[in-house]
N, C-alpha and C positions, 0 to 999 in steps of 0.2 A: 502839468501839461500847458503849452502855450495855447492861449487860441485867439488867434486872429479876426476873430467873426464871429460875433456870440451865438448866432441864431443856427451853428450846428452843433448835436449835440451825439453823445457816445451813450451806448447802452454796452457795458464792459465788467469783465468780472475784476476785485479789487486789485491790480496789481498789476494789469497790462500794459499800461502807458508809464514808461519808464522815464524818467527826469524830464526835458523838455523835449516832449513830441510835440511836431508841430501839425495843429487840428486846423484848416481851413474852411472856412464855412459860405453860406451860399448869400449870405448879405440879408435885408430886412425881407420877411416872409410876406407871400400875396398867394392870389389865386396862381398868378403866374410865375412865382418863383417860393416853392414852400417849402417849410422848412429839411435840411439835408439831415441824417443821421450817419452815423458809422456804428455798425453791430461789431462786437468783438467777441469769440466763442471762446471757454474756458481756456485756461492754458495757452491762451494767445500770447505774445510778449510784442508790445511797440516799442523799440529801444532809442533813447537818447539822439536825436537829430535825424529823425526818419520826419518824414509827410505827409500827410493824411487832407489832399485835396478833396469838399465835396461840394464846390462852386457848383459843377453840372448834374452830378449824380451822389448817390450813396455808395457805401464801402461796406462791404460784407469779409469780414477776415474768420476763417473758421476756426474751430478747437489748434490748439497747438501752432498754429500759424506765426512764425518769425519774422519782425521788420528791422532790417539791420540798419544803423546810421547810415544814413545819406541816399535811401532809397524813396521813391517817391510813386505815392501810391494815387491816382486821380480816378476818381467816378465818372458814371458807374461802374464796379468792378466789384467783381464775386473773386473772393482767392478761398477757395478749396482747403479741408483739415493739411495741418501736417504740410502745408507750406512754406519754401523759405524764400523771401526775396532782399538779394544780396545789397552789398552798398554800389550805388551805381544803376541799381534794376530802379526802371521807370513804365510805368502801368498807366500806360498813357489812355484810358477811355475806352469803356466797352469791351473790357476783356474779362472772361470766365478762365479759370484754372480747375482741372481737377484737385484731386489728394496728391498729395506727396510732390509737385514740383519747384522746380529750383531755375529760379529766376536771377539773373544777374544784366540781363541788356533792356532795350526798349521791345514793349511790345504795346500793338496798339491793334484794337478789333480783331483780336484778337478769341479761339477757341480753342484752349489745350485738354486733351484726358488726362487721366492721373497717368503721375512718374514721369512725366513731359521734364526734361533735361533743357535748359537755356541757361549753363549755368554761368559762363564768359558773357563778356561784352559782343553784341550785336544788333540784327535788326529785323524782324519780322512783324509787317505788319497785314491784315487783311487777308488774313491767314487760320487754315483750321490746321492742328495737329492732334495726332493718333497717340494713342496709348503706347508710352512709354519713348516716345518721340526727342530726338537727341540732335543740337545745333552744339557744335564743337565752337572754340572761340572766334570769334570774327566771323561767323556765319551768318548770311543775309538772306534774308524772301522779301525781295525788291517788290511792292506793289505798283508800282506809278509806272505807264510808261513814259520814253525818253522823251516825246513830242507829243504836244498838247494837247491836242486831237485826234488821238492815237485811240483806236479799241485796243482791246485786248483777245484776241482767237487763239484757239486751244487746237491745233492739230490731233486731232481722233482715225485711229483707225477703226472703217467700220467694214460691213457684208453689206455686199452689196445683193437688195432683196431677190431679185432677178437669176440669181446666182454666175454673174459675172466677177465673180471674185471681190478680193477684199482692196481698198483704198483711202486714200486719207483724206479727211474733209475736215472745214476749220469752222470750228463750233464759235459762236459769238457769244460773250459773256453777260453781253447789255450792259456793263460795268467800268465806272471808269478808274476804279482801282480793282484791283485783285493778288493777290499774292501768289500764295502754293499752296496745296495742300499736301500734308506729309502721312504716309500711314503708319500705323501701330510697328512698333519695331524700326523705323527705319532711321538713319543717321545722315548729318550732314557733316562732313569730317572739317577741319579750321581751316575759313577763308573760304569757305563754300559761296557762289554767288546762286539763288536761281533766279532767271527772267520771269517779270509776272507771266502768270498760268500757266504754273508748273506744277505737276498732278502725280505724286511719288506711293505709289501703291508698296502694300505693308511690305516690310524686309527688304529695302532699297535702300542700299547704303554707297555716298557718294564718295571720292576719295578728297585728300586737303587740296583745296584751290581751286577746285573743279568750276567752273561756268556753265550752269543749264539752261541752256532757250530753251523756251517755253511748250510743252509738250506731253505727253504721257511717259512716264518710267516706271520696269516694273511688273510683276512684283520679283522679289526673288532673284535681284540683281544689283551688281556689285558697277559704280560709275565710277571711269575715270577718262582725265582726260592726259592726251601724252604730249607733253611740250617738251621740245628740242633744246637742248642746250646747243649754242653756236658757242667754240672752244678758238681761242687764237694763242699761240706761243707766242712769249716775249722772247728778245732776240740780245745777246750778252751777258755778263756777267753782270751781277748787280751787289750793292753791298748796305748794307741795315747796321742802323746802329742806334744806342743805348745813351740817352742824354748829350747827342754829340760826338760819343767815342765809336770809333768801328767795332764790332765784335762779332764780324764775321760778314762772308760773301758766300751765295749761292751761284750754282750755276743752271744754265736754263732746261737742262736734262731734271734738275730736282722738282723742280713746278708742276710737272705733271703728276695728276697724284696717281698712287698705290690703283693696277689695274686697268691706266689711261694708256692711248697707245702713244707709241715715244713720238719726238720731234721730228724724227726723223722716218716715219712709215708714209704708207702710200695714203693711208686714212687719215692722218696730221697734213698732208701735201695739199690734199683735196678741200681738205678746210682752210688752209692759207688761201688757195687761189678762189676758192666759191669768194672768200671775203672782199679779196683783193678783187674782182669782178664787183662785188656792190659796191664798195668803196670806189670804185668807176664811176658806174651809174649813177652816185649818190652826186658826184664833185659834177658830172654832165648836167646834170637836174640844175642846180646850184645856178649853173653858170648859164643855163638857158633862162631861171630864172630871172636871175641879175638883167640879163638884156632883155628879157618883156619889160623889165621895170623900168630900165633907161629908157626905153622905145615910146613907153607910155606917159613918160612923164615924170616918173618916181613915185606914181601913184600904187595902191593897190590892185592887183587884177583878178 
């Protein structure tokens, strides 16, 4: 085992720390800075160029817990029996895991239950997740908002005492980060964004690419969101070829694919000219631009 900094030390059964794991320690021991430990529980395996930061905190890896190269592990942090954290999973501070999850992105302040799924690259920080809680590759629970000065308010619908019916009111979190929370069961499918204080009640599953502002979902419901594909035909024969030689020509009927409606329908027409109408708009913008700019100087405006 490498270690970097004597004054941490491992309490480990023989055989967990595999060629050179790298142990970081918390530097010379005082009132104010004492000594870090890392507990390792049986059947642990720290393999061959994994991390074991405990500059801030201790490391708790439980029974059967796996550390693959290149993952890095920083205290404090509890990792739950029967853990795996992949090459790439970064355990950025203050994160608890249940048993059995599978870790492959960053997570930071993190609270998962057991079977908690984060097994691709992503980002969830400031964040609790439910029992058996699933972030698909590229899934984010963005904590921070965009502007500095930003709270964070949770749109709640509530009853109103009076029994004027029911309406929404925006809860303040006092918080100047906060994530999502996700419940038991539910999925966030790849490429999932959600806006801080996003609140996904058990058995809420998003679809891939989805964007959730910040809100209540849930429970017992399936998200997606529907984006439009804008279609334009090319216009001639075109011809593709193989290091320089031709070896063949399409024509512009072949482009559309299996199921599209042809070049020539009233629903192909209608998307030519929508386009050709922004393509207007866009070269008018352009060119009133251009002339604020001369008018101004050539300044910015």
């Amino acid at each position: 085992v490498g270690v970097m900094q004597s004054r941490a030390s491992t309490i480990s059964p023989p055989g967990a720390l595999s060629g050179r794991a790298w142990l970081i320690g918390g530097g010379r021991e005082s009132a104010r800075n004492p000594q870090r430990c890392v507990i390792i529980g049986s059947r642990a395996r720290i393999e061959a160029g994994s991390t074991l930061d405990v500059s801030v905190g201790d490391i708790f890896l439980g029974e059967d817990v796996v550390v693959e190269p290149g993952a890095l592990v920083r205290g404090p942090a509890y990792i739950g029996a029967g853990c795996l954290l992949r090459h790439g999973a970064y355990i950025r501070q203050d994160v608890v895991l249940g048993e059995r999850c599978v870790v492959g992105g960053e997570l930071k302040h993190v609270l998962a239950l057991g079977d908690g799924e984060l097994p691709h690259h992503g980002y969830v920080g400031d964040s609790l997740l439910g029992f058996r809680a699933h972030f698909g590759c590229g899934a984010v629970a963005a904590n921070l908002p965009l502007f500095e000065k930003s709270s964070i308010p949770i749109p709640i619908l509530v009853e109103a005492t009076d029994g004027g019916g029911r309406g929404m009111v925006n809860y303040l979190l006092g918080r100047r980060k906060f994530g999502a929370v996700v419940g038991d069961g539910s999925q966030l499918g790849c490429g999932v964004v959600t806006e801080p204080g996003c609140l996904l009640a058990p058995q809420t599953h998003a679809y891939p690419l989805c964007r959730l502002p910040r809100g209540c979902y849930g429970p017992r419901e399936i998200l997606k969101n529907r984006p439009t594909v804008e279609r334009a035909p090319l216009t001639g024969s075109y011809a593709y070829a193989d290091g320089g030689v031709l070896v063949g020509t399409w024509e512009e009927d072949e482009l559309a694919p299996l199921g599209s409606p042809r070049l020539d329908s009233p629903q192909s027409r209608r998307q030519m000219e929508r386009s050709a109408e922004l393509d207007a708009v866009a070269r008018a913008l352009r060119r009133n631009a251009a002339a604020a700019r001369r008018s101004s100087g050539g300044g910015f405006i």
